[in-house]
C-alpha positions in Angstrom: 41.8 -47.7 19.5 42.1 -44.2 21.1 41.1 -41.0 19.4 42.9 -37.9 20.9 40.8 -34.6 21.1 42.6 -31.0 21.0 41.5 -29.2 24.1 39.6 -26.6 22.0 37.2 -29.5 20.6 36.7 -30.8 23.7 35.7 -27.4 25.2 33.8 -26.5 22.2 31.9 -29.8 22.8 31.4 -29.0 26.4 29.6 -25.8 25.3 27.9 -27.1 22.8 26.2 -29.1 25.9 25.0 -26.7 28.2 24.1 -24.3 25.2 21.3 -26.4 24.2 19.7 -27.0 27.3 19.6 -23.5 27.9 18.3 -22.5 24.9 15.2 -24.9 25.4 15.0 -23.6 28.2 15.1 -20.0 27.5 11.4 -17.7 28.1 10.3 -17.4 24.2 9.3 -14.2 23.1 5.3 -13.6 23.2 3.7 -13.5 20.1 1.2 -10.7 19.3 -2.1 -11.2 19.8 -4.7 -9.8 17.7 -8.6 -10.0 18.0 -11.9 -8.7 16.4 -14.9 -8.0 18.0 -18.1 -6.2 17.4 -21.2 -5.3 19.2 -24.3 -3.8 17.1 -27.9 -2.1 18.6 -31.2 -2.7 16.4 -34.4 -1.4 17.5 -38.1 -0.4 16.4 -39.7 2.8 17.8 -42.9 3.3 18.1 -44.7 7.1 19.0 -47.3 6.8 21.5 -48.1 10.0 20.9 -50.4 9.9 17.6 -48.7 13.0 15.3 -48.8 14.3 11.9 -45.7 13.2 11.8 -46.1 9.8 13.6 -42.5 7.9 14.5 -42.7 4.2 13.1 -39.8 2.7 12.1 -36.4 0.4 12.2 -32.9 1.8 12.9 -29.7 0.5 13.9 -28.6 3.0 16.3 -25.2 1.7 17.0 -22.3 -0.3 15.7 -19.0 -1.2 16.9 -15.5 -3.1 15.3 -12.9 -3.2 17.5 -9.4 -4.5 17.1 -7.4 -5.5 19.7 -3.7 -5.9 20.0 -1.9 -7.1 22.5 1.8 -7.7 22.9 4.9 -8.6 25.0 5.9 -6.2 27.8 2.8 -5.0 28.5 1.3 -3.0 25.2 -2.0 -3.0 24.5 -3.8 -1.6 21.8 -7.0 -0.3 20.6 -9.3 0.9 17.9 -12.5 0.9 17.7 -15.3 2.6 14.9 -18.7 3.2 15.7 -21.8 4.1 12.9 -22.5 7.7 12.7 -25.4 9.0 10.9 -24.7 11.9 8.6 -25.8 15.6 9.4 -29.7 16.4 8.6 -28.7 18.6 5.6 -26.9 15.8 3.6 -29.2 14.0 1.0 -27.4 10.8 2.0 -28.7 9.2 5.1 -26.8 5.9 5.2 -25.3 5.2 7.8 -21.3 5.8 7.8 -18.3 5.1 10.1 -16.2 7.8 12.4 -13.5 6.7 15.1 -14.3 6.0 18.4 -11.4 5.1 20.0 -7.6 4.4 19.2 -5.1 4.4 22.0 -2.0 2.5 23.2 -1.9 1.4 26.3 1.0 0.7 28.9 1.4 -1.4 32.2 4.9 -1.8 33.5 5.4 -5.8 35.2 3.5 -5.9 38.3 2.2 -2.8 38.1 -1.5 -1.6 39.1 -1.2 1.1 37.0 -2.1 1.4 33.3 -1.0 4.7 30.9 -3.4 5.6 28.1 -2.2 7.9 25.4 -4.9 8.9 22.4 -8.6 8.7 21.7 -9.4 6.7 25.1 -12.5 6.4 27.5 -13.0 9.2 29.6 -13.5 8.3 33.5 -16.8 8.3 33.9 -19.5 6.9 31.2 -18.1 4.0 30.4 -17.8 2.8 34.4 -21.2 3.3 34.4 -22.3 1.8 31.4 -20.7 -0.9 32.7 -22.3 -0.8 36.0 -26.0 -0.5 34.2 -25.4 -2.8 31.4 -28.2 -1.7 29.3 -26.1 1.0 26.6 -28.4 -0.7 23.8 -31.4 1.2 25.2 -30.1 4.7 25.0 -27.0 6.8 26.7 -26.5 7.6 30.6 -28.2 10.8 32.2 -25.2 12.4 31.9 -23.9 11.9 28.3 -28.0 11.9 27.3 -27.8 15.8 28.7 -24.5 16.7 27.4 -22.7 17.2 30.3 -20.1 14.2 29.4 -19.0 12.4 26.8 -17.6 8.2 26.4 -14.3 9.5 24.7 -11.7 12.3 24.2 -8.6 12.4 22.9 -6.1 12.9 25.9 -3.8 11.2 28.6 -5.1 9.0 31.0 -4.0 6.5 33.7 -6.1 3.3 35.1 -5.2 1.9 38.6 -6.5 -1.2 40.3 -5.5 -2.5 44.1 -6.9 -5.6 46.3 -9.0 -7.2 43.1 -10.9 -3.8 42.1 -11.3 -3.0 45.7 -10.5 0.3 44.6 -10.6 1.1 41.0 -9.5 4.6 39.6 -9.3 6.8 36.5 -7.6 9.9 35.7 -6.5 11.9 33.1 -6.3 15.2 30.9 -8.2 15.5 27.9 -9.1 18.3 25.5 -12.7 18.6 26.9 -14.5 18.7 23.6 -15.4 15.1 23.1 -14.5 12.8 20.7 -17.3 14.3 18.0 -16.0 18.0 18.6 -12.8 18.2 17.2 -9.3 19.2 19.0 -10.3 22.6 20.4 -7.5 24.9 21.5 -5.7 25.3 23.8 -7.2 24.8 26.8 -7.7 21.2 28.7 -9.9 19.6 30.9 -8.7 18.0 34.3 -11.0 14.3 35.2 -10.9 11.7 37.7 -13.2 9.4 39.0 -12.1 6.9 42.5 -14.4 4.3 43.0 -14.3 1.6 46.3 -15.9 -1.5 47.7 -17.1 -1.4 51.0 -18.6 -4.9 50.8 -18.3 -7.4 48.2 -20.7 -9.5 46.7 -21.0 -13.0 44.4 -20.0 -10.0 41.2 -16.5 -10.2 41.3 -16.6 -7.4 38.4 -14.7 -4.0 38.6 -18.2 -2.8 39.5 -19.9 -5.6 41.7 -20.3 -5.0 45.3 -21.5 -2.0 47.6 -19.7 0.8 45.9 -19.2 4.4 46.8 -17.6 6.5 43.5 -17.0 9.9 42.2 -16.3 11.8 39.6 -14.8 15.6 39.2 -14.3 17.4 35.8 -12.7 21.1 35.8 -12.1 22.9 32.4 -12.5 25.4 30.1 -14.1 24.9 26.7 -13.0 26.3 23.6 -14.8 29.5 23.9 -13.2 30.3 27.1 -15.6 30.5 30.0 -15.9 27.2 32.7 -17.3 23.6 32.4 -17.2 21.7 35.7 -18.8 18.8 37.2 -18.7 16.7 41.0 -20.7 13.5 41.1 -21.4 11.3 43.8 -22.8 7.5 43.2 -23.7 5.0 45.6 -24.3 1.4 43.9 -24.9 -2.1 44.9 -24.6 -5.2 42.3 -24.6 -8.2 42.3 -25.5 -11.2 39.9 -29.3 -10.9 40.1 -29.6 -7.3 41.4 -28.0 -4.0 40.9 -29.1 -0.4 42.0 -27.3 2.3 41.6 -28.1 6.5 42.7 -26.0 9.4 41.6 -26.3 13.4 41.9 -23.8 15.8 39.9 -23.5 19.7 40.2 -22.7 21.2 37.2 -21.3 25.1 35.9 -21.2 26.2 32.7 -20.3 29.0 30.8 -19.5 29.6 27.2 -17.3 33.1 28.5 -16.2 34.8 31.5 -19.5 35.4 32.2 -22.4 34.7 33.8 -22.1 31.0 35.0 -25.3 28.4 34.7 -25.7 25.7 37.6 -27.2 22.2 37.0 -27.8 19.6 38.7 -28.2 16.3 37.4 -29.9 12.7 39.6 -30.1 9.6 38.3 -31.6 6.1 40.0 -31.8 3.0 38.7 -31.8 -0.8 38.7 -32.1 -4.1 37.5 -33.9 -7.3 38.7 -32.3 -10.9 37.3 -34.8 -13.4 38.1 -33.3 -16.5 39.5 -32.9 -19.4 37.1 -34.2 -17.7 34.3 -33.3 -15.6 31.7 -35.2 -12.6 31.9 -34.8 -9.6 34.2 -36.7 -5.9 34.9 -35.3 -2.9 34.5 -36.3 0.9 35.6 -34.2 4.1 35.5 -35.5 8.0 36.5 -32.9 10.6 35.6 -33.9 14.1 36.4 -32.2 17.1 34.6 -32.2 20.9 35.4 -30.3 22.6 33.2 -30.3 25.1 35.4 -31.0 25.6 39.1 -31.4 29.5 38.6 -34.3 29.0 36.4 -37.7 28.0 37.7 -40.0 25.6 35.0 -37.1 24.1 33.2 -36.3 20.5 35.0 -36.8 17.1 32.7 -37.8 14.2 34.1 -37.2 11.2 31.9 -38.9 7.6 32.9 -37.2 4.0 31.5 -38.5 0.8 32.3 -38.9 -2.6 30.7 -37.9 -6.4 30.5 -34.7 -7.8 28.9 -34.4 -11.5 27.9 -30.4 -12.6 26.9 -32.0 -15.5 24.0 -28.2 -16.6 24.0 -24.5 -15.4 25.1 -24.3 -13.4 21.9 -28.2 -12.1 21.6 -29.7 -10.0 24.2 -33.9 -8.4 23.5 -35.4 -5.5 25.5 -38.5 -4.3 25.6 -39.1 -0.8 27.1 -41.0 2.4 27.3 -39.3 5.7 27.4 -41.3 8.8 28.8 -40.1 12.3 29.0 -41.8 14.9 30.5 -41.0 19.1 30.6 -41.7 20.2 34.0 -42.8 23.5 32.7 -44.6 22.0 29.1 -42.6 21.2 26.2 -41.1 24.1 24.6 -42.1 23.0 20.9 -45.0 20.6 19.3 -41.9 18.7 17.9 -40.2 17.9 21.5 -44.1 17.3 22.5 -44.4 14.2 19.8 -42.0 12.5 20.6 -41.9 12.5 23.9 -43.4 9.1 25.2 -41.9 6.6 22.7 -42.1 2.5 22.6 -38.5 0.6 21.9 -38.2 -3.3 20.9 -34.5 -3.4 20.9 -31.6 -5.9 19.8 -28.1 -6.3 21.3 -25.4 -9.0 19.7 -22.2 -9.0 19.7 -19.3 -11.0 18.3 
């Protein structure tokens, strides 16, 4: 028996077909991704320097969450809280939460550029950070002497070409850091360019011989100048990593008078082979301001690390500051040559 078809059923059919191959075979959409990580710094100080008012004690001196989004066509998210202690003058001294960062982040298909709008890194600290690996012991000689800070709230842009051969950062920020608030009108201009002139078994945006800098031009809230041109040279690799920097620095909280400062900073790390323990040392020396004789600080790290597992990372270090021209109060004289047993672990 023959069954006759109407030409519409019959094309309908023929539709029906190809429709469903194509639909299995159709890109599906990418789902979000969200993650949670966290990374916390525990340490005991001790004051070499026996005091009245003798430092002995346990801290956590950092703690981060972050949350991480990241979703089709490129968007990536980010926030991230860090612990804050509360002013001196409070009668609370737990230790509390303030933001840290919390941007979205772009980067068209095939693109080596990324776009940053909100509370993001500025260009400099955390590239080096990253380069010295040790943030649990204490900030970089530049953030330490308040000449830069790890965030702002601004617009920024990332690039990358040939593999981190040459990794950049720019961007236009408020100037004031992330702990000073929006400020006024006026903005500060940063970048930092840094390239590979030889690799090394660190395929990392910071492995290999490296030649970087950095250049910060603004005007603070008050009015006046705050700029800043740093130069690094840096080698790393998986068991060693050295690094040298200098930065000129003017300030001025008016139209006035302008101070120059010059900031140098050398350090480095030693991975022994087939182990899991490596040496550390880092000089930074800080003049706050060239004009002035008797005013330089010279501040002395060294120590031993041991990474106990993936997640759990010990240091033991000393940390010795000296005043070129005597320490300007008893208080800044105590605690001056300090002991650190210090915890990193992450999640």
């Amino acid at each position: 028996m023959h069954t006759r078809l109407s030409y519409p059923l019959v094309a309908l059919a023929m539709l029906g077909g190809f429709a469903v191959p194509a639909a299995a075979q159709a890109p599906a959409t990418q789902a979000p991704q969200v993650t949670v990580s966290g990374v916390a710094y525990l340490q005991y100080l001790y004051q070499l320097k026996d005091t009245a008012a003798h430092n002995n004690n346990f801290d956590v001196t950092r703690a981060y969450i972050n949350v991480i989004g990241r979703f089709s066509g490129g968007v990536y998210t980010r926030i991230t809280v860090d612990v804050n202690r509360p002013p001196a003058a409070t009668t609370d001294n737990s230790l509390r939460y303030r933001l840290k960062y919390a941007y979205a982040a772009y980067t068209p298909q095939g693109s080596s550029l990324t776009y940053k709008l909100g509370q993001i890194h500025t260009p400099f600290i955390d590239w080096e950070e990253a380069l010295w690996d040790y943030r649990m012991q204490g900030q970089m000689a530049m953030e330490r002497g308040g000449y830069l800070s790890s965030s702002d709230f601004g617009l920024g842009v990332d690039g990358n070409w040939s593999a981190d051969k040459i990794n950049m950062q720019v961007g236009i920020y408020n100037g004031e850091s992330y702990s000073g608030g929006t400020g006024d009108k006026r903005k500060d201009l940063m970048g930092r360019v840094s390239v590979r002139l030889k690799p090394t078994d660190d395929a990392s945006r910071v492995g290999g011989l490296r030649v970087s800098a950095y250049g910060q031009y603004g005007k603070p809230t008050t009015g006046g100048i705050r700029s800043r041109l740093l130069g690094m040279v840096s080698y790393r690799s998986k068991q060693i990593t050295l690094a040298g920097e200098y930065a000129i620095t003017r300030d001025s909280v008016t139209a006035g008078v302008k101070s120059p400062g010059s900031v140098a900073s050398v350090f480095g790390v030693y991975h022994f082979s087939n182990s899991k323990a490596a040496l550390l040392a880092r000089v930074d020396l800080t003049d706050p301001n060239t004009n002035v004789g008797n005013n330089r600080l010279t501040r002395f790290i060294g120590g031993g690390s041991y990474q106990l597992s993936p997640n759990l990372r010990l240091l033991a270090d000393l940390d010795m500051l000296s005043y070129q021209g005597g320490a300007p109060t008893p208080a800044l004289e105590a605690t001056r040559s300090q002991a650190y047993f210090q915890a990193q672990f992450t999640f």
